[in-house]
C-alpha positions as CSV (number, residue, x, y, z in Angstrom):
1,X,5.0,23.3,13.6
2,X,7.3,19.9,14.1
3,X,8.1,18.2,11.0
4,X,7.3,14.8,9.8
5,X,9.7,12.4,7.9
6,X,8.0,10.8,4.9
7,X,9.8,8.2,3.2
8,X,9.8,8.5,-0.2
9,X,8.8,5.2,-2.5
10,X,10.0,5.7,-5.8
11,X,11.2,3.8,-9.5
12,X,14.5,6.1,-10.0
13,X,12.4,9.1,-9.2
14,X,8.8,8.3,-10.3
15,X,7.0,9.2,-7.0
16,X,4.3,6.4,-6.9
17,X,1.2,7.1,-4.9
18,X,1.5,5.7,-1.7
19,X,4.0,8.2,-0.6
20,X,1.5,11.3,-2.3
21,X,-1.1,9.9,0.4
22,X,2.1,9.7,2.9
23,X,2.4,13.6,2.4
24,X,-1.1,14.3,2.9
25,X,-1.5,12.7,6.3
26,X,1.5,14.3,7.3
27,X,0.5,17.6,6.9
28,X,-2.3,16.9,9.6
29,X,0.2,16.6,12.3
30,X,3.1,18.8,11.0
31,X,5.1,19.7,7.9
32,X,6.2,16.8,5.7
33,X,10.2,16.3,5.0
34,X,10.7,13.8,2.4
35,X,13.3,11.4,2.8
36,X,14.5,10.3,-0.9
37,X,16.8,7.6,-1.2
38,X,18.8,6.2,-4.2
39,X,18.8,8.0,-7.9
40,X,16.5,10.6,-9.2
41,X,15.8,13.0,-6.6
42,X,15.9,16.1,-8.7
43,X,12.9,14.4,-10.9
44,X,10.9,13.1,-7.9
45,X,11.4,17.0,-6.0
46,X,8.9,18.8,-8.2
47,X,6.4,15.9,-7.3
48,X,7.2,15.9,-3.5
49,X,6.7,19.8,-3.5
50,X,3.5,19.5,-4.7
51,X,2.3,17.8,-2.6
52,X,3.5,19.1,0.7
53,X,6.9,18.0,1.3
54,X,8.6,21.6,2.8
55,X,11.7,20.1,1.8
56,X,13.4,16.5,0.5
57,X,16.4,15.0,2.5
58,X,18.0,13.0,-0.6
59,X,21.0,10.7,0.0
60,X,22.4,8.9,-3.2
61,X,24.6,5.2,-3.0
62,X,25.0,2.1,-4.4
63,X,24.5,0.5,-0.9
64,X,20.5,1.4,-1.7
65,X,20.2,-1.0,-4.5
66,X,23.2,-3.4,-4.3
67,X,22.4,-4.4,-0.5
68,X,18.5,-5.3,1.0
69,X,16.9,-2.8,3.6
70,X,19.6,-2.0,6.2
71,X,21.4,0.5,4.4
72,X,18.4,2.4,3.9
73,X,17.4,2.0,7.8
74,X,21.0,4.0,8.6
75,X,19.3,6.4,6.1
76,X,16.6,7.0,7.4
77,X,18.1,6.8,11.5
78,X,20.9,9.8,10.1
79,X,17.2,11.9,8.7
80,X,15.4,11.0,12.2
81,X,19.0,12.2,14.0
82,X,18.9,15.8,11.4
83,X,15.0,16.1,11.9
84,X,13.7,15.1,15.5
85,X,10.6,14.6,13.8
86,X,7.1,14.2,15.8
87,X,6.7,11.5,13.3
88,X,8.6,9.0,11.0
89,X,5.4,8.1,8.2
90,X,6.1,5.1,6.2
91,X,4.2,2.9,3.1
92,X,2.6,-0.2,4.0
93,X,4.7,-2.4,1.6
94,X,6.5,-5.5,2.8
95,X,10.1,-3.5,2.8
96,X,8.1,-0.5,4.8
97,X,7.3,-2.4,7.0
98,X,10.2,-4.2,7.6
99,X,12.5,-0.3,7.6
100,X,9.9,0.6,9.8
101,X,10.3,-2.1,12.9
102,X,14.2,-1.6,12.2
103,X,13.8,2.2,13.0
104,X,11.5,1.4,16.1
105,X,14.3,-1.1,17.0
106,X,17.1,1.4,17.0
107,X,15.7,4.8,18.3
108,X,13.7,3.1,20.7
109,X,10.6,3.8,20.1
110,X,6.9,2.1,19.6
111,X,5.7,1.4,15.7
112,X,2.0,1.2,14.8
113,X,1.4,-0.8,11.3
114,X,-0.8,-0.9,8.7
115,X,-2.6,2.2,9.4
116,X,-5.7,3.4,7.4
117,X,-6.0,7.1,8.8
118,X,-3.8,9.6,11.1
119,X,-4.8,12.2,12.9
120,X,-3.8,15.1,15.1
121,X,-4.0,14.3,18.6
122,X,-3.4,16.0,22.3
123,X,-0.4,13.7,23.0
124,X,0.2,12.9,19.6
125,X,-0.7,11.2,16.5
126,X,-3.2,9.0,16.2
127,X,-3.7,6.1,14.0
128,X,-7.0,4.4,13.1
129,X,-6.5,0.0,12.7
130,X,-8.7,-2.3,11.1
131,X,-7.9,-5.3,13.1
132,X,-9.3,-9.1,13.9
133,X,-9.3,-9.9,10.2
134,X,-11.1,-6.4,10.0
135,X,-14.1,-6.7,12.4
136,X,-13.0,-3.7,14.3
137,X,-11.4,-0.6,13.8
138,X,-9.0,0.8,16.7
139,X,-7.3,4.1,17.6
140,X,-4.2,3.6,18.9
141,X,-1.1,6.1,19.4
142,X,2.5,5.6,20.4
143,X,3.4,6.0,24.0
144,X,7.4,5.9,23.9
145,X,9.4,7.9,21.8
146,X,8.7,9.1,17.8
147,X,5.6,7.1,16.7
148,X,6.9,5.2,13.2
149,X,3.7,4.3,11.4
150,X,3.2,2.3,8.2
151,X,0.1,3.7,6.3
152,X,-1.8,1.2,4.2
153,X,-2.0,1.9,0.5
154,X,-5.4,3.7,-0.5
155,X,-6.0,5.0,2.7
156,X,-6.3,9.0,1.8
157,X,-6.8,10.6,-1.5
158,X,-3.6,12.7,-2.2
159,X,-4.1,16.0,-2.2
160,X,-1.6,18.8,-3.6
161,X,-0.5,21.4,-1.2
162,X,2.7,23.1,-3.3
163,X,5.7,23.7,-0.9
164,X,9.4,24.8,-1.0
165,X,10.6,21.1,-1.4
166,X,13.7,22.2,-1.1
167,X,16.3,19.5,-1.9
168,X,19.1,19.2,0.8
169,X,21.9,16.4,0.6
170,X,21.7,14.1,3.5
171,X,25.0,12.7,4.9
172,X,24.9,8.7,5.7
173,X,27.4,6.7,7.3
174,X,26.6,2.9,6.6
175,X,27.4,0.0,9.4
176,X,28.6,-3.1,9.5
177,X,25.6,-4.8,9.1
178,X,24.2,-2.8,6.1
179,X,26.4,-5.3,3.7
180,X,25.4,-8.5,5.2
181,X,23.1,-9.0,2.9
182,X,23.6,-8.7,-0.7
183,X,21.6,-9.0,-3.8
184,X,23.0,-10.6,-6.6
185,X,20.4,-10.5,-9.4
186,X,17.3,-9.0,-10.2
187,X,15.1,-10.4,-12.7
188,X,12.2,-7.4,-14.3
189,X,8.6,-8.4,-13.4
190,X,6.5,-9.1,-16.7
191,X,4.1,-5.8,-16.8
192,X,0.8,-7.2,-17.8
193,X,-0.4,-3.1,-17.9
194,X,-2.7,-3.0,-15.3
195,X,-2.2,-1.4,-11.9
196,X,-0.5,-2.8,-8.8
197,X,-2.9,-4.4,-7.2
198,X,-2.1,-2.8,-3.7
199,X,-2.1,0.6,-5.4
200,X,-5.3,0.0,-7.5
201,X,-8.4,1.9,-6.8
202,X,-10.2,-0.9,-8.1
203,X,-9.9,-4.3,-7.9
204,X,-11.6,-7.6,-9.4
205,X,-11.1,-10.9,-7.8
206,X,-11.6,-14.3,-8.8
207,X,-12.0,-17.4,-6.2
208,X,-12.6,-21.0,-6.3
209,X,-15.9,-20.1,-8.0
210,X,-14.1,-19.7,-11.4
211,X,-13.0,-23.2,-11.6
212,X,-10.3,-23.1,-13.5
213,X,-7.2,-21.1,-14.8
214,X,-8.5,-20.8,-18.3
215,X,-11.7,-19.0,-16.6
216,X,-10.2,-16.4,-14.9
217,X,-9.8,-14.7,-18.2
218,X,-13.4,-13.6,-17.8
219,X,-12.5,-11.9,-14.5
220,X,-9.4,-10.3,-16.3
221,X,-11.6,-8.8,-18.7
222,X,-14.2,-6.6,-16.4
223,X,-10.8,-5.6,-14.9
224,X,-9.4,-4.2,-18.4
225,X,-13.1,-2.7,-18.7
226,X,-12.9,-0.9,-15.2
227,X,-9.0,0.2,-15.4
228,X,-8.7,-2.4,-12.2
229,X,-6.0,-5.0,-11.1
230,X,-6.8,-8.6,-10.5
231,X,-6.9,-10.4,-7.5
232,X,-7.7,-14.2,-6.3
233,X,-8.8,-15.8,-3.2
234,X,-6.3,-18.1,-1.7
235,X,-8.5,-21.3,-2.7
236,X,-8.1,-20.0,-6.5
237,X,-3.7,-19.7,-6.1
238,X,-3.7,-23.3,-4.2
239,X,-5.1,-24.4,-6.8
240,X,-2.9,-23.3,-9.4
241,X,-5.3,-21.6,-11.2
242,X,-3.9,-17.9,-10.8
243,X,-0.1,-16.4,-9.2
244,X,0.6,-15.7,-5.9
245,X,1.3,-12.5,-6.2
246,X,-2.1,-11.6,-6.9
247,X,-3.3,-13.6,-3.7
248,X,-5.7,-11.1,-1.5
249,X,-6.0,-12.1,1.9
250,X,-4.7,-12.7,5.3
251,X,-1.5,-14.7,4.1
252,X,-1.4,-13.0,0.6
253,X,-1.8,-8.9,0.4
254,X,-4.3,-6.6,1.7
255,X,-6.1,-3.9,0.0
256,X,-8.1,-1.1,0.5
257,X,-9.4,0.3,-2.5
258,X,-12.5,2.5,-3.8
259,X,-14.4,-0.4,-5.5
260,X,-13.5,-4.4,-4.9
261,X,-15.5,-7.0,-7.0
262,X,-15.3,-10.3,-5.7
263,X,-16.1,-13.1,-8.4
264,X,-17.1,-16.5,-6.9
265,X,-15.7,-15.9,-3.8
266,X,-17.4,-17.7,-0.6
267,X,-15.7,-15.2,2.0
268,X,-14.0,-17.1,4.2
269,X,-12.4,-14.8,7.4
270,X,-8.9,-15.5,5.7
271,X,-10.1,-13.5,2.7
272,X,-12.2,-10.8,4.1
273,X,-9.1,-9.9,6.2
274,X,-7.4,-8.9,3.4
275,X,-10.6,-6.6,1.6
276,X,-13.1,-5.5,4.2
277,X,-11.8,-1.9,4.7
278,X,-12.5,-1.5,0.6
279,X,-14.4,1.8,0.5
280,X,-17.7,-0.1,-1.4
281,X,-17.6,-4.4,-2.3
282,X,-19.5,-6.1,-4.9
283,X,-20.2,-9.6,-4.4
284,X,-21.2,-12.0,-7.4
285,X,-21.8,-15.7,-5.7
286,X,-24.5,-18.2,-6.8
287,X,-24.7,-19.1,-3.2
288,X,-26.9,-17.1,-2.0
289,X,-25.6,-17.8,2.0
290,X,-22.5,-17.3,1.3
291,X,-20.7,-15.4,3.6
292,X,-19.2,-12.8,1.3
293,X,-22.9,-11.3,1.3
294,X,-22.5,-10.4,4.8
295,X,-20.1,-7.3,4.0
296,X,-20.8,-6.2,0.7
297,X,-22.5,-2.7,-0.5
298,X,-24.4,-4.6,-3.6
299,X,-24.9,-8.1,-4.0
300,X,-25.6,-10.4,-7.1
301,X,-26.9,-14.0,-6.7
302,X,-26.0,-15.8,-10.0
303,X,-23.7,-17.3,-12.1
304,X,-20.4,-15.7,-12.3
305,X,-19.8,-17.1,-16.2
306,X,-23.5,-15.0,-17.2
307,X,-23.3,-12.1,-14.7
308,X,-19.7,-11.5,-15.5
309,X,-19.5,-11.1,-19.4
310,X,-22.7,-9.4,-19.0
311,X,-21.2,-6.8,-16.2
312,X,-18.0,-6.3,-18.8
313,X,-20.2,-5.5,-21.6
314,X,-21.9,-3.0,-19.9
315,X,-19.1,-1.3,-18.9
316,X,-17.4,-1.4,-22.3
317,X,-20.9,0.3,-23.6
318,X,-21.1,2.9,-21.1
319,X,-17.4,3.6,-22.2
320,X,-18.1,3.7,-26.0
């Protein structure tokens, strides 16, 4: 069976899920080779083995973390040169995406991204889309060359499938360009303990319907109820009212996960692009024609300040 290069996303060897879900679509077109990059590749082997990887291409230098993603493009080009995989599988993140179109660039092939599924095909893999702000899903599969395809976070449920995971150095030889760019501080994110919201399997989002930054606390707590990361429409971050980074939609970060709970948000297309392939949406709008009622699973027409607290004290009961 032709193997498949996964590479790996990791905090100094933490495997974090993405690259779990990675491994599992892989083994439906071949046998997973993890390619780990940077420290901790003994601790992240056990992990990788479990779930599929037949053995882990690991490469170890400070060009990984003092430079940005080039150095770990010549990584991955020397793994695709070792390998001659059928497929290179990569996460959805904004650095995946952009060491994926590198990799297209240089072994001249075509690049699918932001895939939700992957399947076995006659000529191929092929990769399920949700495109046109999510109104349609697509099949689509790579005509020239070894497909590279970015996977979308959330898009399978890992599943373990222990293998040898053999760990085997991988030599690198870094270009000229790898050190154009360099980074020259780093400054830690402030962990507020809940989980990344691309990553989460539920989220909770908050939109212009909140009215304020001193109200989104209410959406903050059904998220600590429900485990969930927090999200806002772009209306709530123009608005100052919530950061950025938490922005869900078409200009902010897309996510796909098993329940999305969407707090006075109107659903404009810009949003919905960013949460209509979540497995089952809640909607919670005193608007009754609002457009987010035109996708959900459930729907609630009330006050988000009653129905909210009310929601989070349920959950918190049912808990306890």
């Amino acid at each position: 069976m032709a193997e498949v290069l996964v590479y790996v996303d990791h905090v100094d060897g933490a495997v974090r899920k993405p690259t779990l879900e990675l491994l599992t679509l892989a083994r439906r077109i071949g046998e997973p080779v993890a390619v780990h990059l940077g420290a901790g590749a003994d601790t992240a082997a056990a992990t990788l083995a479990e779930y599929g990887a037949v053995k882990v291409l690991a490469a170890d230098a400070a060009e990984f973390a003092d430079y940005l993603v080039v150095p770990k493009v010549d990584a991955l080009e020397a793994a695709y040169n070792a390998v001659s995989p059928a497929a290179v599988l990569l996460p959805s993140s904004a650095e995946g995406k952009e060491i994926a179109a590198r990799l297209a660039v240089r072994i001249g092939s075509g690049i699918i991204t932001d895939a939700v599924d992957l399947e076995a095909g006659d000529e191929g893999p092929v990769a399920t889309q949700s495109v046109f702000a999510a109104s349609y899903s697509t099949k689509s599969r790579v005509t020239k060359g070894t497909p590279v395809i970015t996977v979308k976070p959330n898009s399978a449920a890992p599943e373990a499938a222990p293998a040898a995971g053999t760990v085997e150095q991988l030599a690198v030889s870094f270009g000229e360009k790898s050190t154009g760019t360099k980074v020259v501080s780093r400054t830690p994110r402030e962990s507020t303990g809940r989980p990344d919201l691309t990553e989460a399997a539920i989220v909770v989002s908050g939109g212009r319907g909140v009215n304020g930054a001193e109200n989104f606390a209410i959406v903050e707590a059904l998220a600590d109820s429900l485990g969930a990361a927090v999200g806002a429409s772009r209306a709530a971050v123009d608005a100052g009212w919530y950061p950025h980074t938490n922005q869900v939609g078409q200009t902010g970060k897309s996510v796909s996960p098993q329940l999305y709970i969407a707090a006075g948000i109107s659903g404009a297309i810009q949003h919905r692009a960013g949460m209509q392939t979540s497995k089952t949406i809640v909607a919670i709008n005193k608007d009754a024609e609002a457009p987010i009622f035109e996708l959900v699973d459930y729907g609630v027409v009330g006050d988000l300040f009653e129905v909210v607290p009310q929601l989070t004290d349920e959950v918190k009961a049912r808990k306890g």
